[in-house]
KEZA-709235 format. One record per atom (N, C-alpha, C, O): x, y, z; residue in three letters. Coordinates in pm, whole numbers, plus 50000, padded with zeros to 5 digits. Each point is the difference from the previous one (the first is absolute). Example, Ala and Ser with C-alpha at 12.3 -4.5 7.8 and 13.67 -1.06 7.14 Angstrom:
# KEZA-709235
513194943150780ALA499115011950000ALA500905012050000ALA501044999850066ALA498615010749862SER500825011950006SER499235010950073SER500515011150017SER
***
This chain:
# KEZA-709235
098512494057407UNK501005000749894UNK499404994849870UNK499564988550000UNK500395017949902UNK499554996049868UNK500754994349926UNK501095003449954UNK497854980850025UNK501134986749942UNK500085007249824UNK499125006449942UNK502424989150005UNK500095001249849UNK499474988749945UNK499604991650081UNK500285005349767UNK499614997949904UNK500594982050034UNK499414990249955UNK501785009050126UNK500374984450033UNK499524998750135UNK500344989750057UNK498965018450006UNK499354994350140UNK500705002450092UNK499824997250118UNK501265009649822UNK500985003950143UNK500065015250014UNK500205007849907UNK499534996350262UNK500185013750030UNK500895009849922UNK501195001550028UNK497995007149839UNK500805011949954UNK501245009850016UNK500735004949914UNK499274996650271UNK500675008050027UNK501264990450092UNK499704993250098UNK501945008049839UNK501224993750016UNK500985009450083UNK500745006849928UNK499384994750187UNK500955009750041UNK501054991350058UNK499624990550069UNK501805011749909UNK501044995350098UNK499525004250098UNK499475010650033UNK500914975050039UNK500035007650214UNK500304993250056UNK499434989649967UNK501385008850131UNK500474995850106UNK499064988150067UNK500244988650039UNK498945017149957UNK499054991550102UNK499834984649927UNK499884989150054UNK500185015149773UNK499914980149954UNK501644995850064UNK499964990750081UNK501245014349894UNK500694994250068UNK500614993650107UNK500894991650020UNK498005018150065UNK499834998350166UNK498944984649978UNK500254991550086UNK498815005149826UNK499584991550007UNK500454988049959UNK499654989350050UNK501285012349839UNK500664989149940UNK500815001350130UNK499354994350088UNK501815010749962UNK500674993350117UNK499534995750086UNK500914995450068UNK497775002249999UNK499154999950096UNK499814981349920UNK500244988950048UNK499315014949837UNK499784981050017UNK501054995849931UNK499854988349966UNK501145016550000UNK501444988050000UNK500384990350163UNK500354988450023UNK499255027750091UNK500794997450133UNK498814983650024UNK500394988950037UNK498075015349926UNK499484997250078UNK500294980649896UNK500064989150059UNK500015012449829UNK500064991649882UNK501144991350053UNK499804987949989UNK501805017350088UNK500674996350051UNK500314988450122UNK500604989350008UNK498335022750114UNK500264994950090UNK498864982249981UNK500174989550062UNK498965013049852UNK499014988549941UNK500854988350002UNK499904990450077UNK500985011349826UNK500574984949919UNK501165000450107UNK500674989949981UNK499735015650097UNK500944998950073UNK499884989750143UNK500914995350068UNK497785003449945UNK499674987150099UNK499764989049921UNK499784991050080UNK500145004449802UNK499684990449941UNK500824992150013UNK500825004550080UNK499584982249873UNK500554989250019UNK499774991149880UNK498864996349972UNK502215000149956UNK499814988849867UNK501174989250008UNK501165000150041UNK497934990149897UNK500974983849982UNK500594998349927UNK499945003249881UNK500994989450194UNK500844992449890UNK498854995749782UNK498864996449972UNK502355007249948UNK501205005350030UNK500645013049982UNK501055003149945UNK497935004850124UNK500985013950022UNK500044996650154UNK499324995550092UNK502025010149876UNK500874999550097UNK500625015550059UNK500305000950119UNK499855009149801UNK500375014850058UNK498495006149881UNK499324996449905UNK500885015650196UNK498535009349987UNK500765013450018UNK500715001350100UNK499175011349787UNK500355008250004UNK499295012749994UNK499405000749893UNK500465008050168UNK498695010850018UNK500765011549973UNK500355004350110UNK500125003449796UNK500465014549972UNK499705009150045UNK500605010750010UNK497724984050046UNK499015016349993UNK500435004050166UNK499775010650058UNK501044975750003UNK500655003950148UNK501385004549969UNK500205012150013UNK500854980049946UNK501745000050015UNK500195012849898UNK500935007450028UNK498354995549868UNK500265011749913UNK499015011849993UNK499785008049909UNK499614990550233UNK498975012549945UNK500225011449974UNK499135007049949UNK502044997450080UNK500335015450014UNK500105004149822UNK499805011149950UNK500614974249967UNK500275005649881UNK498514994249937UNK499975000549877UNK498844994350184UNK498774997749956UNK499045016250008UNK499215005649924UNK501384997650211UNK498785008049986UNK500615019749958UNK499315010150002UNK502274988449962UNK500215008749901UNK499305000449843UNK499715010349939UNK500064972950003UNK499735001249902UNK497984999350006UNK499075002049922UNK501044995450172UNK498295005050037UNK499555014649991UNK498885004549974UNK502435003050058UNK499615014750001UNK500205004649868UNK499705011949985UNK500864979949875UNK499895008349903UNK498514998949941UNK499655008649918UNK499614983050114UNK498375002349937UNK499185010849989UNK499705006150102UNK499924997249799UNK499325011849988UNK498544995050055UNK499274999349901UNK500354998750161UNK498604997350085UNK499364996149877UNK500544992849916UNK497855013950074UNK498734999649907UNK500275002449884UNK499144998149914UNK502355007450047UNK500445002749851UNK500524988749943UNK500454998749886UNK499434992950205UNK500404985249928UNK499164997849888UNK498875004550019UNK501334989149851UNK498764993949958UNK500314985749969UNK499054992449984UNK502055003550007UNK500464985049952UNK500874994350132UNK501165003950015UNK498244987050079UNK500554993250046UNK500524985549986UNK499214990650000UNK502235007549988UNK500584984949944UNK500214992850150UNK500335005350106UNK499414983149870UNK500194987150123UNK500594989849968UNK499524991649924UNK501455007850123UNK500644989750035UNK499724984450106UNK499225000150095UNK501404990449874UNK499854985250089UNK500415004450122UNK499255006050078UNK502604990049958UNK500165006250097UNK501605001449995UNK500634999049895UNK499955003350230UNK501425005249963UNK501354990649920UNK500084987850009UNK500615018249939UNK501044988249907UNK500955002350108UNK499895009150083UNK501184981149911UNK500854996350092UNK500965010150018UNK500315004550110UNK500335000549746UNK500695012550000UNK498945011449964UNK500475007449914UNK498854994650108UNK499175010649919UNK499335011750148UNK500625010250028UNK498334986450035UNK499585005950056UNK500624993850169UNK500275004450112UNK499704984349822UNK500774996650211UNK500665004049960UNK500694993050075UNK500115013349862UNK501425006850033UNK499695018650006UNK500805008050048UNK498294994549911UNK500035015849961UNK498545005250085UNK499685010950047UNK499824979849950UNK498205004750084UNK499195004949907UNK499085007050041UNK501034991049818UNK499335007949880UNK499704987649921UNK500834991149979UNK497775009049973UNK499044991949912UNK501214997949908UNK500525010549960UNK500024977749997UNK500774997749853UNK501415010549993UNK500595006249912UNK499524992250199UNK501125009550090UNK501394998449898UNK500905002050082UNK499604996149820UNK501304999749958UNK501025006150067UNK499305009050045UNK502064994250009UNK500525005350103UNK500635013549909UNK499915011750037UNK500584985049872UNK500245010549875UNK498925012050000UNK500155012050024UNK498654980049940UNK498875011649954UNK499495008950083UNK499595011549982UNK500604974450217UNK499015011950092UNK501095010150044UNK499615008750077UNK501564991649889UNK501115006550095UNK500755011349852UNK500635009650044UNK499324989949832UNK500305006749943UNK498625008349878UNK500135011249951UNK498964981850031UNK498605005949978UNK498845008650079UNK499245009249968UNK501004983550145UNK498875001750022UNK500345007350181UNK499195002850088UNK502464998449910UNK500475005650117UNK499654996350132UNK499845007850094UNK500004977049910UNK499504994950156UNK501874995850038UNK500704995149912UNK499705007150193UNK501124988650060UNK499975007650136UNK500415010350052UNK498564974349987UNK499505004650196UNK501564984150043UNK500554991849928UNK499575012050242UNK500304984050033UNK499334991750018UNK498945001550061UNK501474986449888UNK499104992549979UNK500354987150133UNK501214998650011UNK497944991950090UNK500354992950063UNK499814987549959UNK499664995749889UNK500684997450241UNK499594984349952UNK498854990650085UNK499635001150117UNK500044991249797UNK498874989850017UNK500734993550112UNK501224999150008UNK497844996350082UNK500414987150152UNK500284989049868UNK499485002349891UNK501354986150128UNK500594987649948UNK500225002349821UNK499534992649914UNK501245018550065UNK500265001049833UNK501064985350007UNK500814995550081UNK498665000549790UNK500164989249898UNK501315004349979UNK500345011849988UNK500664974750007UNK501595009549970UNK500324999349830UNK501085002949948UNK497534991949969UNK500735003649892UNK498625010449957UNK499694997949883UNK499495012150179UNK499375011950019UNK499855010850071UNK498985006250030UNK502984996850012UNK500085008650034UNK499275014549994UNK499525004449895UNK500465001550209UNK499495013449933UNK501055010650026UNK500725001950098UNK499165005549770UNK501155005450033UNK499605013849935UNK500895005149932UNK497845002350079UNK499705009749947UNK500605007649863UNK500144995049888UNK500245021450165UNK499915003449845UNK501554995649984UNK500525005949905UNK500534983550176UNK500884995849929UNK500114983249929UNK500854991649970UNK497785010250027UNK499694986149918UNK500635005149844UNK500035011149948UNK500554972849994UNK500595005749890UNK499434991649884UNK500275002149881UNK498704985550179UNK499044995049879UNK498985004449955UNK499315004950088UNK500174995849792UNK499205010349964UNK498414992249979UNK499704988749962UNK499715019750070UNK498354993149989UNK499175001749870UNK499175008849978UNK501214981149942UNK499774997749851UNK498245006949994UNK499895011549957UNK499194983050075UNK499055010550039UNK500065009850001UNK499615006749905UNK500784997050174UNK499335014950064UNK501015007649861UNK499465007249917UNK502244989150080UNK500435011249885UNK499324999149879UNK500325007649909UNK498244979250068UNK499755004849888UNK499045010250021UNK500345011149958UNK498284988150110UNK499074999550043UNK500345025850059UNK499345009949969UNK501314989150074UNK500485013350062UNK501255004449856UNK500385011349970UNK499884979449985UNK500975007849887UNK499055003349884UNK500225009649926UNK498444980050055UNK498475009649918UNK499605011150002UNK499765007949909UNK500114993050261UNK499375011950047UNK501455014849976UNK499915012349989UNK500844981750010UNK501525008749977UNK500075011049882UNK500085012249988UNK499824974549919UNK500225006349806UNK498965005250036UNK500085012149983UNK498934984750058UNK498415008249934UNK499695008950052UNK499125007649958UNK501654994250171UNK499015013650089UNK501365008650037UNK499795010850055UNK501584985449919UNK501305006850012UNK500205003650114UNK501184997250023UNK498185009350101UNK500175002250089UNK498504995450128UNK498834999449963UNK501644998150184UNK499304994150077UNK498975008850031UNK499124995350072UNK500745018949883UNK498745011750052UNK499264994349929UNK498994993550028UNK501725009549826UNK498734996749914UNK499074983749983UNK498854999449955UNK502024988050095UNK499154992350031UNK499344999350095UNK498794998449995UNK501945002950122UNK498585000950133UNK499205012049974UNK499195003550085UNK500935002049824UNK498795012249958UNK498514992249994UNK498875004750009UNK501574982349971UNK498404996449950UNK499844982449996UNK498994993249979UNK502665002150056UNK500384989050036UNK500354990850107UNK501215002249999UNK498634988650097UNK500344994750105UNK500204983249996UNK499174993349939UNK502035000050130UNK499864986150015UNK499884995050122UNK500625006350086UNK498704983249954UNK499624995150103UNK500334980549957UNK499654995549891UNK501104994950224UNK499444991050002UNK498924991950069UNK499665003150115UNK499694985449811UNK499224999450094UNK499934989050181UNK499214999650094UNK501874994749878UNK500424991250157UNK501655008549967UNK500745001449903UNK499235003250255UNK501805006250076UNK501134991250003UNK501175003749996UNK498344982250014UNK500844991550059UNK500854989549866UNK499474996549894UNK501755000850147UNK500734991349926UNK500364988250072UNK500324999350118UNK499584990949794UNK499614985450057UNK501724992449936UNK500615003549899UNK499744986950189UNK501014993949934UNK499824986650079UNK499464999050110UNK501164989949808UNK500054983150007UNK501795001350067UNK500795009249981UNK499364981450076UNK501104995950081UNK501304999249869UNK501215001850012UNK498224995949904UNK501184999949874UNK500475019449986UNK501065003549948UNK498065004950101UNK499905013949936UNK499245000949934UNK499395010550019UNK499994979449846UNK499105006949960UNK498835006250013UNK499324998150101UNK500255010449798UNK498895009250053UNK498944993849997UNK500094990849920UNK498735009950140UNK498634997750026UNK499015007249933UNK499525006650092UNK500004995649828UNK498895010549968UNK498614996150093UNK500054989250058UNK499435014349950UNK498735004050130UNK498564990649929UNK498874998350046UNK501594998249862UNK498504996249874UNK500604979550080UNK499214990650013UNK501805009250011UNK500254985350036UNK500024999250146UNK500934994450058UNK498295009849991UNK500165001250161UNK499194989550028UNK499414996949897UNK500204994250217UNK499284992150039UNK498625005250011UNK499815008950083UNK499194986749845UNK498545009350053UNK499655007250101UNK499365010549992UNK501084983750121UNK499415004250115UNK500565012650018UNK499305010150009UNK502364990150001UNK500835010250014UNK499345012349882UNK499725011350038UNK500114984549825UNK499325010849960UNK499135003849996UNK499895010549937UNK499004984050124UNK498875010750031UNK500105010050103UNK499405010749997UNK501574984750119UNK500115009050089UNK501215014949936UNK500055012050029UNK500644980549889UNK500995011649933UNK498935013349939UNK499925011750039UNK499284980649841UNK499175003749901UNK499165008150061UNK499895010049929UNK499244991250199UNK499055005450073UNK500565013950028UNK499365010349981UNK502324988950083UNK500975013350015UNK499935006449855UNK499525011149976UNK500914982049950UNK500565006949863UNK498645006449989UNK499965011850038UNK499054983449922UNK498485003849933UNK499655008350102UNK498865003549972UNK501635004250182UNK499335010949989UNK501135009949994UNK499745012050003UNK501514983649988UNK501025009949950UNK499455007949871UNK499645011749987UNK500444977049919UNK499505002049877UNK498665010850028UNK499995012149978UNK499304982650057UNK498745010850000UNK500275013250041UNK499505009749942UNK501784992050217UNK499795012450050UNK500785013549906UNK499875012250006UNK500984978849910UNK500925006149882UNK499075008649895UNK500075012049974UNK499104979149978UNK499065000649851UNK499245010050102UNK500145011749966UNK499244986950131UNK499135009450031UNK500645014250054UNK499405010650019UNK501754986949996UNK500765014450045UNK500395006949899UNK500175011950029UNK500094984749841UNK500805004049868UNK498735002249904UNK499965010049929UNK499044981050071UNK498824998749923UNK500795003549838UNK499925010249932UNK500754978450044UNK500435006149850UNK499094991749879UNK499354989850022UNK500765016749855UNK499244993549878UNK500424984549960UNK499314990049982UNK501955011950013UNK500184984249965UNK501054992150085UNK501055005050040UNK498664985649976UNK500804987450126UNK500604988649884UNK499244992849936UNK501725006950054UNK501124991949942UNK500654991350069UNK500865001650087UNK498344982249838UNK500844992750099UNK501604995749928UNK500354999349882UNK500204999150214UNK501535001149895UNK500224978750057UNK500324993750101UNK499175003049724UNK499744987750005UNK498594989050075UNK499255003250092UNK500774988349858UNK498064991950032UNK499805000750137UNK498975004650049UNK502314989550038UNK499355003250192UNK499135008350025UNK498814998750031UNK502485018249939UNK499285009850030UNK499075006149952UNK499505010450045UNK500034981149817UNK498915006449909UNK498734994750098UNK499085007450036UNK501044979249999UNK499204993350099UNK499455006250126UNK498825001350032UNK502645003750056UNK499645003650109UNK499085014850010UNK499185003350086UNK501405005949762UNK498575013150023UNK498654991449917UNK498855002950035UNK501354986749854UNK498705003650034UNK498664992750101UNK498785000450003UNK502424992750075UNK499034995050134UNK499375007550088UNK498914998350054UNK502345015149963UNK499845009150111UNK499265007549932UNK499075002750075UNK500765003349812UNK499365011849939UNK498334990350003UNK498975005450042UNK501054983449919UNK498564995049970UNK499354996050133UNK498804997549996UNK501865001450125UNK499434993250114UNK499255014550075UNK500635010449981UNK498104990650099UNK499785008850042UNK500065006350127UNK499635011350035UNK501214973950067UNK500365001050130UNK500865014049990UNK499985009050084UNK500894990849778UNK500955015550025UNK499335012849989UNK500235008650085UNK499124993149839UNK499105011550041UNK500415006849887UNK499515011250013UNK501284988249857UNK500545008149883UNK498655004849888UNK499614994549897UNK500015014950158UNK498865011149970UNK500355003249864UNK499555010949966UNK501384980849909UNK500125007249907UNK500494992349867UNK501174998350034UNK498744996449849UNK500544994249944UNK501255003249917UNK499975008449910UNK501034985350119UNK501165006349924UNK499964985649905UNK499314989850010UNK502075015949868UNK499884991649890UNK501404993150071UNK500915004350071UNK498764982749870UNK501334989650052UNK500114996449877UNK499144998449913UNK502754999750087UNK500594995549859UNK501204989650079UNK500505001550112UNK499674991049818UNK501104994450020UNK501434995749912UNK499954991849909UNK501005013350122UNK501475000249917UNK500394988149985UNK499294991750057UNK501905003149868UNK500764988650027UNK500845002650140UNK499955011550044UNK500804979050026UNK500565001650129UNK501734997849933UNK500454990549936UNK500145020950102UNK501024999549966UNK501024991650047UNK501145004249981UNK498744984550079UNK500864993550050UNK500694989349891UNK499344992149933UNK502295009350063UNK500374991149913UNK499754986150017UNK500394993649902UNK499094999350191UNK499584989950003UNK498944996249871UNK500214989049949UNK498695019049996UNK499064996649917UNK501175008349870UNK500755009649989UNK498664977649928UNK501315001349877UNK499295011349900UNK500755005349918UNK497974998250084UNK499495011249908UNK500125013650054UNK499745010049932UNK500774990650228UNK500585012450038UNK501725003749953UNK500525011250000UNK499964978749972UNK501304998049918UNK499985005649864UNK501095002449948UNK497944999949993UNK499665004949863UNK499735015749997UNK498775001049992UNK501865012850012UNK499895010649992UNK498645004550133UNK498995006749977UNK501374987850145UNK498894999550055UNK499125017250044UNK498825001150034UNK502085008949952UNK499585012149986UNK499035006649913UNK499105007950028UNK501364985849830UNK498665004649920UNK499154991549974UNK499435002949894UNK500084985050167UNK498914989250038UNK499245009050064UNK499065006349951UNK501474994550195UNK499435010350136UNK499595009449954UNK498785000550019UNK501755011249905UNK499705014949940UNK499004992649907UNK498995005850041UNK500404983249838UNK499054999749933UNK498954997150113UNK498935006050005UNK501454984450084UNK498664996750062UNK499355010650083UNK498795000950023UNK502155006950020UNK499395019450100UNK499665009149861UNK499725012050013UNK500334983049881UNK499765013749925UNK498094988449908UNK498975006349972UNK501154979450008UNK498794998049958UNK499184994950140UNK499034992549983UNK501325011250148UNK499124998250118UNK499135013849998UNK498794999950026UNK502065013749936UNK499405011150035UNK500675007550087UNK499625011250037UNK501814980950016UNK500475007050078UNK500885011949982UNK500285009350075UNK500044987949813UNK501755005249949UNK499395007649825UNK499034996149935UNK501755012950036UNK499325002849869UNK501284997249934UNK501044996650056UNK498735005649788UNK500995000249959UNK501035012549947UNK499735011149954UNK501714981450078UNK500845015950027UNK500095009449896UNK500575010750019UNK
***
């Protein structure tokens, strides 16, 4: 196959078969973190890519394979966001009236009683993801034309919570617990990038800017190709400069990364 001018194979065809591969290492990405075990203080452990797969690996099937060229990554699932919907930055609004996913969704062994799951009749909204998927919305108007050349992925499945409910992000895990997490994620991560082989990897915020370029620079993965990594602000209202018009922050930083042109 004759590499282009960025080092990546010229020729992009949709096909089945990257999707057959991306579902192949969610299951296998799954059944991974699904024997693991973490301490206090998390206390409930939530895995989507099991209790919601039916609406994970619908939205697995909208990828256009090798026609990808911009893949965005995510940390890992928000409480209402993707544990509730099985979709990266999952808003329940966006995946069920955008983007036409509403699978049933089940439940986690020992749900948290103030983290219910309650799929697509969850009625809190995942400040994330509606910004983050309401970008991709205005700008690309309809879901063909973004997975034309667009895909999101996070990079750990699992949602972590403290005995109070609150959430856990995966970056505060006890060392030990995350190297064994991190080892799953990093060849998820790899079997993705190498199935999609797209131009640019977007980490959506510093984690995930971190975690490709560990996986992209380490050579245990085997990524035969250099793609360009950019990294966005992370839309979470928690950081107070995503509070500030955080849409056209994101749209300057994809349009002076190289990713995004201007409209």
């Amino acid at each position: 196959m004759t590499p282009s001018k960025t080092g990546k194979p010229a020729a992009k065809t949709a096909s089945s078969t990257e999707v057959m591969r991306l579902v192949q290492a969610a299951k296998q990405l799954s059944d991974s973190v699904d024997s693991m075990r973490f301490m206090l203080p998390v206390t409930q452990v939530y895995n989507p890519l099991n209790y919601a797969w039916n609406a994970h690996r619908k939205y697995l099937s909208l990828c256009q394979g090798r026609s990808t060229t911009v893949l965005f990554l995510g940390m890992n699932p928000g409480p209402w966001g993707m544990a509730q919907t099985g979709v990266p930055f999952g808003q329940v609004e966006i995946v069920r009236d955008w983007l036409g996913i509403k699978e049933e969704v089940g439940h986690p062994l020992g749900e948290h009683p103030k983290r219910k799951i309650e799929g697509f009749l969850c009625r809190r909204s995942e400040v994330s993801g509606a910004r983050l998927w309401g970008l991709f919305r205005d700008r690309f108007k309809t879901p063909r034309t973004f997975f034309k050349s667009h895909f999101v992925v996070n990079y750990c499945p699992l949602v972590f919570m403290e005995a109070s409910g609150k959430n856990r992000t995966p970056d505060k895990l006890q060392a030990s617990e995350a190297r064994s997490l991190q080892a799953a994620c990093d060849e998820h991560l790899s079997a993705v990038i190498e199935a999609l082989m797209p131009s640019f990897l977007v980490g959506v915020g510093t984690y995930a800017e971190k975690c490709l370029l560990r996986v992209v620079s380490d050579n245990k993965h085997g990524i035969q190709y250099s793609p360009t990594i950019v990294r966005i602000l992370h839309p979470s209202p928690a950081s107070p400069a995503a509070n500030k018009d955080w849409a056209s922050v994101a749209t300057k930083q994809l349009i002076e990364g190289g990713v995004w042109s201007e409209c």
